[in-house]
C-alpha positions in Angstrom: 146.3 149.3 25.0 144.4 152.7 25.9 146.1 155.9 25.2 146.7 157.5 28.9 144.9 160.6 27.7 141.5 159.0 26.2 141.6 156.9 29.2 141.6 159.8 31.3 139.2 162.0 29.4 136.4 158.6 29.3 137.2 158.8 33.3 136.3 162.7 33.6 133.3 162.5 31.1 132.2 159.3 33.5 133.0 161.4 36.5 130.6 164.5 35.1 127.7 161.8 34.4 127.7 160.6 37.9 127.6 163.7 39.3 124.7 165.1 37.0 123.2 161.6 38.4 123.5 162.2 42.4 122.5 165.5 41.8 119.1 164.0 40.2 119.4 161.6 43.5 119.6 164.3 45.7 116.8 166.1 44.2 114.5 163.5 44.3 115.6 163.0 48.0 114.7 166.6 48.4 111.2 166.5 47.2 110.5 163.0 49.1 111.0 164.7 52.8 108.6 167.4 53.6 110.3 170.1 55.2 107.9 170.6 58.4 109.7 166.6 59.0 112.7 168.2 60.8 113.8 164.8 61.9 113.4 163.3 58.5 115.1 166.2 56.8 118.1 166.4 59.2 119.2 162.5 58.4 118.2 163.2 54.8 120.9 166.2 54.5 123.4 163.9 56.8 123.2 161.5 53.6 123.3 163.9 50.9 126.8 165.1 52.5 128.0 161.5 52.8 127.0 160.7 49.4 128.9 163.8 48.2 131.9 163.4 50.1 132.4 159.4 48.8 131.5 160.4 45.8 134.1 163.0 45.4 136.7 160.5 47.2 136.5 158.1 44.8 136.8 160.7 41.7 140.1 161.6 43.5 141.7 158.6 43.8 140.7 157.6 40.4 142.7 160.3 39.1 145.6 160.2 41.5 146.6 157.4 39.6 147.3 160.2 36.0 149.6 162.6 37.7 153.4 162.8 37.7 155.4 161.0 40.5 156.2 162.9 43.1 160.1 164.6 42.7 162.5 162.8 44.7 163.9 165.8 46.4 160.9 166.7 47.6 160.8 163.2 49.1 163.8 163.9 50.5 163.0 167.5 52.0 159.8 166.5 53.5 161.2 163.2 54.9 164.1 165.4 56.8 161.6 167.7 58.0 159.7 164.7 59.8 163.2 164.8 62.0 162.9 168.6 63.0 162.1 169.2 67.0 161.0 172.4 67.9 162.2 173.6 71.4 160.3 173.3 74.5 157.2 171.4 72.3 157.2 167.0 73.1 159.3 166.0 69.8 156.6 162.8 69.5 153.6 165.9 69.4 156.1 167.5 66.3 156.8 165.3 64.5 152.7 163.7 64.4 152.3 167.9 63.6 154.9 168.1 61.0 153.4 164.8 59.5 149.4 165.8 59.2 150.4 169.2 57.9 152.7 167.8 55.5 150.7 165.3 54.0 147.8 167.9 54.1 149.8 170.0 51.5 150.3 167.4 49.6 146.9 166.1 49.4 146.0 170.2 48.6 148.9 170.4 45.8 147.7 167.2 44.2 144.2 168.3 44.0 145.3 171.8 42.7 147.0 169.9 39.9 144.4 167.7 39.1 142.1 170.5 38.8 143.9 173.4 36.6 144.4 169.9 34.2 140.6 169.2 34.1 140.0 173.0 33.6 142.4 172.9 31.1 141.2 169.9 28.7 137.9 170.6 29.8 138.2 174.3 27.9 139.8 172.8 25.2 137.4 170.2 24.7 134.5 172.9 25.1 136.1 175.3 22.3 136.5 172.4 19.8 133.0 171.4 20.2 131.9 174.6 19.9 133.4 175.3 16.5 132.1 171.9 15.3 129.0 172.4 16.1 128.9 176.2 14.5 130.2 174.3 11.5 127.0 172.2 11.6 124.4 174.8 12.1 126.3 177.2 9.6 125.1 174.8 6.9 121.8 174.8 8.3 122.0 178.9 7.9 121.8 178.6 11.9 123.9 179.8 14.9 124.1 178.8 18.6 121.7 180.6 21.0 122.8 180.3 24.8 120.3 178.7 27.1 121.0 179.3 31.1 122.4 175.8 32.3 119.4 175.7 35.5 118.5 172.4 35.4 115.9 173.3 32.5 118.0 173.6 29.6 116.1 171.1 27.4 112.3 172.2 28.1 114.0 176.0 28.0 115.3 175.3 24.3 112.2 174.1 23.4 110.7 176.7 24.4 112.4 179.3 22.9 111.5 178.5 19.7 107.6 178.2 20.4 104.9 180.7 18.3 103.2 180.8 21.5 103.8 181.5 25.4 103.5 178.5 27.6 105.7 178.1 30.6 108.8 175.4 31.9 106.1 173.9 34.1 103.7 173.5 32.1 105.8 171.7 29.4 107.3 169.5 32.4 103.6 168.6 33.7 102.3 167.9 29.9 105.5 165.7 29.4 104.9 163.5 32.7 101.3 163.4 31.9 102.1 162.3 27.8 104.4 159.3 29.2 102.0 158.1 32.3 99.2 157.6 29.2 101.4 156.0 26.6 103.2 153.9 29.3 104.0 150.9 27.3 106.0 153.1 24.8 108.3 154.2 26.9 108.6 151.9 29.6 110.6 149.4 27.7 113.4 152.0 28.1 113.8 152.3 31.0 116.7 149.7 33.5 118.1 149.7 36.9 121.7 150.4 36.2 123.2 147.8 39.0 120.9 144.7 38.3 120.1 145.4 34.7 116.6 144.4 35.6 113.7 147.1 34.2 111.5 149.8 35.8 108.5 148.5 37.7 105.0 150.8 36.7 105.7 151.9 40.4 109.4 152.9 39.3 108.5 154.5 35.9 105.9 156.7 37.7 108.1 158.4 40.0 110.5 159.0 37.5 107.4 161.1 35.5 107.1 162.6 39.0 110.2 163.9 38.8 110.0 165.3 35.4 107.4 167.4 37.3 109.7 168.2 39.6 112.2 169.2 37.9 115.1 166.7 36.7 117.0 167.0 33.8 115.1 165.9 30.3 116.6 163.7 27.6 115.7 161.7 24.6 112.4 160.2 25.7 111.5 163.3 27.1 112.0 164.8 23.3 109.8 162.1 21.9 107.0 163.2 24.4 107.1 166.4 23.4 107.8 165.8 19.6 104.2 164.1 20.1 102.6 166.7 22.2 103.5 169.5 19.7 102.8 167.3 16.7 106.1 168.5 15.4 109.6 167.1 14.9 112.4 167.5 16.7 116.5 167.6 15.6 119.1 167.6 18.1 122.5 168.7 16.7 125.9 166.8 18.1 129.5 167.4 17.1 130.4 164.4 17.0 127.3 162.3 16.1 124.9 162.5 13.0 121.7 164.8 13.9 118.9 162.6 15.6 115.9 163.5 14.3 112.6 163.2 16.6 108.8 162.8 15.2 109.6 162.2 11.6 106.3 161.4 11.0 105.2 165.1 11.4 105.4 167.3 8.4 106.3 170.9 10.1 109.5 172.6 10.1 111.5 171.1 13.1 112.7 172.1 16.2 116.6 172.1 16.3 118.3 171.6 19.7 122.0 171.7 19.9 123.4 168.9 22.3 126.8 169.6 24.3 128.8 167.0 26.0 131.3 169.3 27.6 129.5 172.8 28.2 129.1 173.0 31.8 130.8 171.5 35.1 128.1 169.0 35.2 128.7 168.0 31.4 125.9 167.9 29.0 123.9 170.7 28.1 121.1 171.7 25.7 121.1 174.8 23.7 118.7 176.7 21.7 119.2 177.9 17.9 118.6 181.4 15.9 119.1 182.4 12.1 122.9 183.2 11.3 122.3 187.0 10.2 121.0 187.6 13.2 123.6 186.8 15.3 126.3 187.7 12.7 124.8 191.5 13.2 123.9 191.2 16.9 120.2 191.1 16.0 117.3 190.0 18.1 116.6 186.2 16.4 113.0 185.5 15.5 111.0 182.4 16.3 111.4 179.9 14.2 108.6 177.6 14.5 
């Protein structure tokens, strides 16, 4: 049987990966709906809230089900409460009152709980990754560099370790453009997580679109660029072995560090600099 706490900590880390997913679902909704379509736009923001609200809902209630049960004198204290009439107020009025405010509290306390608990492991879970990670790169003479978590993180890592100046867009648009040519490579990939069937040619080119637009980049985004640059690519895990991208490129490689737990939304993509520089609080130098 599943340890409570594993089980719970697989729920979160599921919880963090849908939201990074609605948030790509939202954006994409954003960018289908001009804005001058006021009518459009309205019903499209009605559904973004209700996708938000159920989605939250459902995290709730899935985590209810890990907290303590509730103490019995409370029980008891609340319960005679219900019983309380305030003068010159219809008691049927207080005690409906008495009951909404009370299980409003409760609803508030619980959710309190559950989140100072997912802060907690959450920074627990952040600071052991952390120090495996440094452990990785230390052998690589390497430390950490922080990327801002924007949305951009893996084209931003990328490049900050370039010889030359190009910008985020133009690293998005030369991405899209690499997997719309070499469409057969990468299409095979790509599945519709409810019916398990794959992408259509239609599907796969407004996911592209998107990379354009800005979603969040991942493995197959890595290989495009791996090929673009002509030059491999390494992306550091804790608690994986490195994955090495474009092996058939002989440069010096790229090294991306890969968090599961650095941000709200989960994973995140940092950047890395030579070890004396940031044991002396030096400027790092490109290392392409």
């Amino acid at each position: 049987m599943e340890d409570p706490q594993n089980n719970r900590q697989r729920i979160l880390r599921r919880h963090r990966r849908e939201r990074k997913e609605l948030q790509d679902q939202i954006c994409a909704m954003k960018n289908t709906v001009p804005k001058t379509d006021r009518k459009r736009r309205k019903q499209m923001l009605q559904d973004v809230a209700r996708l938000e609200a159920e989605l939250e809902q459902r995290h709730q209630q899935e985590l209810e089900k890990f907290l303590p049960p509730e103490d019995p004198d409370v029980e008891s204290v609340t319960k005679n409460l219900a019983k309380i009439n305030l003068e010159n107020q219809p008691p049927r009025v207080c005690r409906a009152e008495k009951r909404r405010e009370r299980k409003a509290a409760l609803r508030k306390e619980r959710q309190e709980r559950v989140d100072d608990s997912e802060t907690e492991h959450l920074s627990n879970y952040r600071r052991q990754e952390e120090e495996k990670v440094a452990t990785i790169l230390g052998a690589k003479n390497l430390a950490m560099k922080d990327i801002p978590a924007d949305g951009h993180c893996m084209f931003r890592a990328i490049q900050d370790q370039l010889p030359f100046p190009v910008t985020i867009d133009s690293l998005r648009r030369r991405t899209a453009d690499y997997m719309q040519k070499h469409v057969d490579d990468f299409l095979p990939f790509f599945t519709d997580a409810e019916p398990g069937d794959g992408y259509t040619h239609d599907d796969f080119k407004t996911y592209c679109d998107n990379i354009v637009r800005g979603s969040w980049g991942g493995q197959l985004e890595l290989t495009a660029l791996s090929h673009i640059l002509q030059t491999p690519i390494e992306v550091v895990q804790a608690e994986s072995p490195i994955i090495m991208i474009g092996e058939e490129y002989n440069k010096k490689p790229l090294t991306l560090v890969y968090l599961h737990h650095a941000c709200n939304f989960g994973e995140h993509y940092n950047s890395v600099k030579p070890l004396e520089a940031g044991a002396v609080g030096g400027i790092a130098p490109r290392l392409y």
